[in-house]
C-alpha positions in Angstrom: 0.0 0.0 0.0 1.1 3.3 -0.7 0.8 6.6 1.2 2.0 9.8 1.1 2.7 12.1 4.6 2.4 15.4 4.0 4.3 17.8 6.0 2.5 21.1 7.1 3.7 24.2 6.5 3.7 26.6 8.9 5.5 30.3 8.9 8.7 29.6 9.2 8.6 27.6 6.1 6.5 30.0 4.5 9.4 32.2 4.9 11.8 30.3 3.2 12.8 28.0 6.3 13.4 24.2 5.6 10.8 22.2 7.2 12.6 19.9 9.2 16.1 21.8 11.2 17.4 18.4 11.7 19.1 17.7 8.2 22.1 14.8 9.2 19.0 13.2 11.6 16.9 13.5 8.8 19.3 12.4 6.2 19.9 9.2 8.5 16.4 7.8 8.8 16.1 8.5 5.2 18.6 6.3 4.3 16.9 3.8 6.5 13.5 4.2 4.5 15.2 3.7 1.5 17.8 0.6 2.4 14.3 -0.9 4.1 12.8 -0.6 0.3 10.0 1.8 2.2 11.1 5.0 0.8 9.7 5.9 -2.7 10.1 9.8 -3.1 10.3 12.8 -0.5 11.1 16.2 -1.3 10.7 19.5 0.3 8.4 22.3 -1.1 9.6 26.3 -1.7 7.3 29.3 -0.2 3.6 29.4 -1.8 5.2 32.9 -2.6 6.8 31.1 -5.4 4.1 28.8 -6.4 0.9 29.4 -8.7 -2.9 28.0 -7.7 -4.5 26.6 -10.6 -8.4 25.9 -11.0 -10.4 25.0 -13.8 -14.2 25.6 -14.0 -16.6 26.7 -17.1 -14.0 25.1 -19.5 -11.4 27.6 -18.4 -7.9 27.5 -16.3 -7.6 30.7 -13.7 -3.6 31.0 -12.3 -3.1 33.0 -8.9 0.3 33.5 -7.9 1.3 33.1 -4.2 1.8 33.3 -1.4 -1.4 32.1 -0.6 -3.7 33.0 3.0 -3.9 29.7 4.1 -0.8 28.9 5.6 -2.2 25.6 7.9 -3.7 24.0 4.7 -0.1 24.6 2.8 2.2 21.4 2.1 5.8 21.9 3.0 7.3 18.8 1.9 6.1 15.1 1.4 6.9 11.3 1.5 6.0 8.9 0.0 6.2 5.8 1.0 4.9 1.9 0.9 4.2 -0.4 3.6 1.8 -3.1 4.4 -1.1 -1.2 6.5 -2.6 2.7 7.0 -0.8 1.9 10.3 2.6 1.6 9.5 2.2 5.0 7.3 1.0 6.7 10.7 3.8 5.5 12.9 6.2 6.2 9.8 4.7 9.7 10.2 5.3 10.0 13.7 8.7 9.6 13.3 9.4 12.0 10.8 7.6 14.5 12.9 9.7 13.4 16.1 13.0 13.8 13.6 12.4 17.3 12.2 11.1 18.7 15.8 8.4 20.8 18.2 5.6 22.1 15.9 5.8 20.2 13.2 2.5 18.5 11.4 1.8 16.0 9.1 -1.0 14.6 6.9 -1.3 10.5 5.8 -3.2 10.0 2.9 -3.3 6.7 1.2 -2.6 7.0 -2.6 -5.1 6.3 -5.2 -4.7 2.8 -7.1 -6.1 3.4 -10.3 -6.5 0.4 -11.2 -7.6 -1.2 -8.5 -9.7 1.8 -7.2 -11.4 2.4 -10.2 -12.5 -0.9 -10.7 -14.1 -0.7 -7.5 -16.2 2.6 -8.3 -17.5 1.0 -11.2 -18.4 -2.6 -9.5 -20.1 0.1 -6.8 -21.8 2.7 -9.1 -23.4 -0.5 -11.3 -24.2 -2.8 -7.9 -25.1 0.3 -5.5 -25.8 -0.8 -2.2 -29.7 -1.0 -1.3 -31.4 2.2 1.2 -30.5 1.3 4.7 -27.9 -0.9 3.9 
């Protein structure tokens, strides 16, 4: 199973600070991740103040620069990883946050397996469950 832990941004790294302080601690467990085989991408993200919003509605594709308002709903970095259970991803989580410090905050979200997911919409949307099921 895969899942991606999303780091919170917060001000500091809204200003340009790296999200985690602890960069050889961070470096080390890391390495672990990725010797364990768990580890399939993590990067940090820059400022919102460098980034762009993008919507589309009405067959059309509105841009809006940053920074953007909404600092606790920002991303700041992300992993992402696979392990066997939802579990594992949240202890995986809490370890990052215990490696990059105080005040840190982080999101698990299991990732979408199109074809596996999909399938399933489509067996639920044709079969939908009966009222007060």
């Amino acid at each position: 199973m895969r899942f991606m832990i999303m780091f919170k941004a917060d001000a500091d790294t809204e200003a340009a600070a790296p999200a985690c302080m602890a960069i050889p601690e961070m470096g080390r467990f890391l390495e672990e991740l990725k010797n364990d085989g768990v580890l399939l991408a993590t990067e940090g993200l820059k400022p919102s103040s460098s980034g762009a919003r993008l919507r589309y509605s009405g067959g059309k594709v509105s841009v809006t620069d940053g920074p953007f308002a909404e600092a606790k709903e920002l991303v700041a970095g992300f992993v992402l990883v696979d392990v066997a259970s939802r579990q594992a991803a949240v202890e995986l989580g809490e370890r990052f946050l215990r490696v990059a410090g105080d005040g840190t905050a982080a999101e698990v979200r299991e990732v979408f397996d199109a074809p596996h997911d999909v399938a399933h919409a489509t067996e639920r949307q044709a079969h939908p469950p009966a009222k007060g099921a």
